[in-house]
C-alpha positions as CSV (number, residue, x, y, z in Angstrom):
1,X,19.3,8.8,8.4
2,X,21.0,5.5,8.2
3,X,20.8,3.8,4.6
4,X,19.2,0.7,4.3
5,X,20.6,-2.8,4.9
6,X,19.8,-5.3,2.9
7,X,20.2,-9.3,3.3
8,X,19.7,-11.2,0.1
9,X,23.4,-12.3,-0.5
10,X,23.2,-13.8,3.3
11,X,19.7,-15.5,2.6
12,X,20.0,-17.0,-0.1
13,X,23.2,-19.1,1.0
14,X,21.1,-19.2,4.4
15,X,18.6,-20.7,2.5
16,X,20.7,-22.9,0.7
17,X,22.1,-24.8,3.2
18,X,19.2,-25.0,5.3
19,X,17.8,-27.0,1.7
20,X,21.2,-28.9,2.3
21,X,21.5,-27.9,-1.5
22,X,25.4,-27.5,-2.5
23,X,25.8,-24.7,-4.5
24,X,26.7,-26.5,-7.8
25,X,23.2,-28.1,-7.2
26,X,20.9,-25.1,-6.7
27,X,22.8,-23.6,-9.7
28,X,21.8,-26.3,-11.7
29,X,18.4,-26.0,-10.7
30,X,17.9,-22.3,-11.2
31,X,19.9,-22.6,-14.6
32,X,22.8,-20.6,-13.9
33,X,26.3,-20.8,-13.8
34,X,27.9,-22.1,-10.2
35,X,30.1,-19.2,-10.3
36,X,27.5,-17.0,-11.2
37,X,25.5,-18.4,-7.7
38,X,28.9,-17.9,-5.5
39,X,29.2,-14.2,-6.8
40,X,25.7,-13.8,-5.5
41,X,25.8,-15.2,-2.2
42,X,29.1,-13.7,-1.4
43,X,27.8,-9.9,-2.6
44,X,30.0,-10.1,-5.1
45,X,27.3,-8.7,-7.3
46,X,26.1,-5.3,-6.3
47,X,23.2,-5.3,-8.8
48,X,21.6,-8.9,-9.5
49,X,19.5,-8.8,-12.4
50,X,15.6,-8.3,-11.9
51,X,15.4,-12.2,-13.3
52,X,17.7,-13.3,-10.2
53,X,15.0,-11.8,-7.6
54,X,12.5,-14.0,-9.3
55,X,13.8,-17.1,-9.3
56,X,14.9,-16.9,-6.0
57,X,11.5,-16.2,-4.9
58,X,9.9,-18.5,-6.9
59,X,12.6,-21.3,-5.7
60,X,12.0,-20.7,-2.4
61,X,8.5,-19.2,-2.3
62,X,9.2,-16.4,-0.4
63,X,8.9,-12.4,-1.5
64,X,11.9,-10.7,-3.1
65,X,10.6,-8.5,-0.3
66,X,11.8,-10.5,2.7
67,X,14.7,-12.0,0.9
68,X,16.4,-8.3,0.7
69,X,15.1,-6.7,4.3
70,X,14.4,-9.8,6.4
71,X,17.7,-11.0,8.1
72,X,16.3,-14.8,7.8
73,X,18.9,-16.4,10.0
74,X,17.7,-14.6,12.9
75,X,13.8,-16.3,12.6
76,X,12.8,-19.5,13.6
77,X,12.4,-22.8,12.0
78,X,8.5,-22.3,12.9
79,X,8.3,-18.8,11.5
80,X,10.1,-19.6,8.4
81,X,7.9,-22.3,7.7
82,X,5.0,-20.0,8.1
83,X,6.5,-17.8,6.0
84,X,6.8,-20.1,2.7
85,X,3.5,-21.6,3.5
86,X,2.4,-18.3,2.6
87,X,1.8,-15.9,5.6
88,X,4.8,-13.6,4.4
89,X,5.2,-10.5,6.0
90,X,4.8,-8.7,2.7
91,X,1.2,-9.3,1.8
92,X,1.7,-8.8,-2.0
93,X,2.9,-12.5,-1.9
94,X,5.5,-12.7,-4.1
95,X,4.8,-9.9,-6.4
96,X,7.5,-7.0,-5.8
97,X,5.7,-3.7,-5.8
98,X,7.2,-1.3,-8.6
99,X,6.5,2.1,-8.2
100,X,6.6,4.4,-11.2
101,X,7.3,8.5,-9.6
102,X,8.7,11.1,-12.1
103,X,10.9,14.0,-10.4
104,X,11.3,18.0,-11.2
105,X,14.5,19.4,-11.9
106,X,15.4,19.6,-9.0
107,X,15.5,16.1,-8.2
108,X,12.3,16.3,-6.1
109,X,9.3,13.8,-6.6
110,X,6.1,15.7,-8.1
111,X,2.5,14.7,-7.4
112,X,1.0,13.0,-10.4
113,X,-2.9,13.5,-11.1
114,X,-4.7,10.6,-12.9
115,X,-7.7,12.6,-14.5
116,X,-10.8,11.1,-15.5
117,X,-9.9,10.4,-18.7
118,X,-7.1,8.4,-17.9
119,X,-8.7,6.8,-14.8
120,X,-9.6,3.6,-16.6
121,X,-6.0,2.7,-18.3
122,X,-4.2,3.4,-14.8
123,X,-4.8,-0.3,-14.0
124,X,-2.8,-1.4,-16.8
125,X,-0.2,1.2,-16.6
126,X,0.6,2.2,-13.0
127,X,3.8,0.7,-12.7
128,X,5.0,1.9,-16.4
129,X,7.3,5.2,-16.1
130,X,6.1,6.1,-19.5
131,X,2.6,5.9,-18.7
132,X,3.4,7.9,-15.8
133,X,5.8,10.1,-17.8
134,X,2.5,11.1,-19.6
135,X,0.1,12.2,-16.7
136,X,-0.1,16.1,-15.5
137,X,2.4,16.7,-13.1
138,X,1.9,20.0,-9.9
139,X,3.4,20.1,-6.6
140,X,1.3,20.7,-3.4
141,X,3.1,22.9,-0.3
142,X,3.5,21.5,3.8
143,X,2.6,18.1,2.2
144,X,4.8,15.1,5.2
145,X,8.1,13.2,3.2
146,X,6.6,10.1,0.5
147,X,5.1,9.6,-2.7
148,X,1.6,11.0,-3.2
149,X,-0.5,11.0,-6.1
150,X,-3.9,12.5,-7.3
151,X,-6.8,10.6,-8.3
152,X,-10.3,11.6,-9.1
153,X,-13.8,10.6,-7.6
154,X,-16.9,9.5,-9.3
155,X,-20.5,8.9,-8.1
156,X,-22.2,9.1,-4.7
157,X,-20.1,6.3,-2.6
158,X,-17.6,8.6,-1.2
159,X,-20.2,11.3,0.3
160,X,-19.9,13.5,2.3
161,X,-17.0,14.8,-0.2
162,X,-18.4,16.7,-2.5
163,X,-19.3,14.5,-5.7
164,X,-16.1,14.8,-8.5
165,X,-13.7,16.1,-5.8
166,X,-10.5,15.1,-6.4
167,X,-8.4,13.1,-3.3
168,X,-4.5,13.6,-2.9
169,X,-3.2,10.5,-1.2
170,X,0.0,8.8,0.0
171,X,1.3,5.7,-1.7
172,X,1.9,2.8,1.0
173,X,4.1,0.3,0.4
174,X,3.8,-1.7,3.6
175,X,0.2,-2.6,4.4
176,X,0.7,-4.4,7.7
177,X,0.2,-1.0,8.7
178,X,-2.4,0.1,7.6
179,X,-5.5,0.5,10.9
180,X,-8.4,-1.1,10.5
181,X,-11.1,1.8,9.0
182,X,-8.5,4.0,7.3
183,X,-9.8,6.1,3.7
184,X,-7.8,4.7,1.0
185,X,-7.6,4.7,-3.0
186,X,-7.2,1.1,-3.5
187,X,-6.5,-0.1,-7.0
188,X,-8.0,-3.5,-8.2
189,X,-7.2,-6.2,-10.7
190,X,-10.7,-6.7,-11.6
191,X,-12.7,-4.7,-13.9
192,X,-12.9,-1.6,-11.6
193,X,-9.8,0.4,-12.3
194,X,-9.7,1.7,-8.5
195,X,-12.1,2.1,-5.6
196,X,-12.5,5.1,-2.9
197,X,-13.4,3.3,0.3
198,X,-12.1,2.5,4.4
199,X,-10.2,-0.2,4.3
200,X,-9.3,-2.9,7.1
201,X,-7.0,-5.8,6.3
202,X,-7.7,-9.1,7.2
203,X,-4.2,-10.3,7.5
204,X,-5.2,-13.9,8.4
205,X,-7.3,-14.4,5.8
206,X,-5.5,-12.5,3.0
207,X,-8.2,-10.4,2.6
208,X,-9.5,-7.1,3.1
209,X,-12.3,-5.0,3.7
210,X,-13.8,-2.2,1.6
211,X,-16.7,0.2,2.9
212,X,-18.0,3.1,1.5
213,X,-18.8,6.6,2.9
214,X,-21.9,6.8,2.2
215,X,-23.6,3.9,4.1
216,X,-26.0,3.1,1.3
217,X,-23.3,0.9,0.0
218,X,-22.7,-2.3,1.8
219,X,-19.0,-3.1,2.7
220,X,-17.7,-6.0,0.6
221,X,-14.4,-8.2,0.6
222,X,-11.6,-8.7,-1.8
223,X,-8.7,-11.0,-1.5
224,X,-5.0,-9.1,-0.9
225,X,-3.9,-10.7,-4.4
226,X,-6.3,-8.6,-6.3
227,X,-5.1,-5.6,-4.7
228,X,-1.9,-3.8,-7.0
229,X,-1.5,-0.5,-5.1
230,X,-3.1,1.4,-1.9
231,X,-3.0,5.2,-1.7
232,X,-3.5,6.4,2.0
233,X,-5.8,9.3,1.8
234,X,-4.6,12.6,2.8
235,X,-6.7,15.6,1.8
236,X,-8.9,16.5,-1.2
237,X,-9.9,19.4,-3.6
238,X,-12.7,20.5,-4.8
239,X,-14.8,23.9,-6.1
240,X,-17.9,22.3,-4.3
241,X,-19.1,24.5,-1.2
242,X,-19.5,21.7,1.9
243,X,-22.7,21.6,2.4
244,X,-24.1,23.7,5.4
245,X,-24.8,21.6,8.3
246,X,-28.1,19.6,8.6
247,X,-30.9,20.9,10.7
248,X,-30.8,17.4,12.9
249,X,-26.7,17.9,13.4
250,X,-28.0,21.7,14.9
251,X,-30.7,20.1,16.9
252,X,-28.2,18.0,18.1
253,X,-26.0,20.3,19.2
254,X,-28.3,22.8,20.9
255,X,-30.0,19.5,22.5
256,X,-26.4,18.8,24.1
257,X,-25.9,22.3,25.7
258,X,-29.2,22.2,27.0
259,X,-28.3,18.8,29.3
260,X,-24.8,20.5,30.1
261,X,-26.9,23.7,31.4
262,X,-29.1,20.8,33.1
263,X,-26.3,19.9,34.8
264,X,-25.2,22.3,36.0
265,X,-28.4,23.4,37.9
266,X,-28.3,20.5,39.2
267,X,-25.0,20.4,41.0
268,X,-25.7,24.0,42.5
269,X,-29.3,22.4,43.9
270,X,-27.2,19.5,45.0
271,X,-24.8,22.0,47.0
């Protein structure tokens, strides 16, 4: 696997110029030093400081996302205008998504479960390593390469899984990706710490669409910038026994082999 390339040094003297900014002026603007700015745009400096992401971004109101992996030069003048007119390609705006992961001894990511009792704080503290630090740690066999985490469910909205089942989901970090209808964990801003639901992006309109399981609950909208993390669900536990099928799913069924039978009869009349 080849290791990733990133562009910022390129962009932001890309960026620069296109500003027709010398680079004695844009230093003064972003208060540093112009040899400070030079080092950065030549690559000079392998490890800018997390404060040098930001006021890049903020400057030129684009993502630290798309300054490091998007090889500007190559779009157009329309797209680039879309793109600090806010339709970036990152949906988290400019907010650079931080993800906290603890590893084993062998180097190897572990599967963190938020339990109940910590289900409320894990808005405030998802992207602290301590907080993280402090949370039970397993590991789960055959599971594909990512981060996954554990996350319990509440209430009735996520029927048919059984009620208190825990879910084990993959983190995504790109949610251009995500298809419209997939079952998320989806943590909010707002006063709920994190929702179970289908999701479906409305990219256009920076905002997305959250719909229950159970179809008592009426889907509703939030905006992308509410949104901190998404967890692509993958499987789930539980000590619940499913439920044995309902009488109108068998009534179904046998209702469905009786037209195939029909059918069939009918063809050999036919012949």
């Amino acid at each position: 696997m080849n290791p990733p390339k990133y562009f910022f040094a390129q962009n932001i003297k890309f960026l620069r110029e296109r500003k027709r900014k010398t680079q004695q002026e844009l230093a003064d603007e972003l208060f540093m030093t112009r040899a400070k700015l030079n080092a950065l745009e030549s690559g000079r400096t392998a490890a800018p400081q997390p404060e040098d992401y930001f006021k890049f971004s903020d400057y030129f109101r684009l993502s630290i996302d798309t300054l490091m992996r998007i090889d500007l030069p190559k779009l157009g003048e329309l797209k680039l205008r879309d793109l600090q007119a806010g339709n970036d390609v990152y949906l988290a705006g400019s907010n650079l998504r931080i993800l906290a992961i603890t590893v084993d001894k062998a180097n190897k990511e572990n599967i963190e479960y938020v339990p109940v009792k910590a289900k409320a704080g894990y808005r405030d503290g998802h992207a602290d390593p301590q907080y993280i630090a402090g949370l039970p740690k397993f590991s789960l066999p055959n599971l594909p390469a990512g981060t996954f985490r554990m996350f319990p469910t509440t209430g009735d909205s996520m029927l048919p899984l059984p009620e208190g089942a825990d879910v084990v989901c993959q983190f995504t970090e790109d949610w251009n990706q995500i298809k419209a209808g997939t079952l998320c964990i989806v943590i909010l801003k707002g006063e709920q710490d994190f929702v179970f639901k289908k999701v479906t992006i409305k990219a256009e309109e920076r905002k997305m669409i959250l719909e229950s399981l159970n179809q008592q609950y009426q889907p509703f909208e939030v905006e992308i910038k509410e949104v901190l993390e998404i967890w692509k669900y993958h499987s789930y536990q539980s000590k619940a026994i499913p439920d044995p099928v309902a009488d109108v799913q068998h009534i179904s069924h046998t209702l469905n082999e009786v037209l195939k039978r029909l059918s069939k009869i009918e063809e050999k009349v036919e012949k």
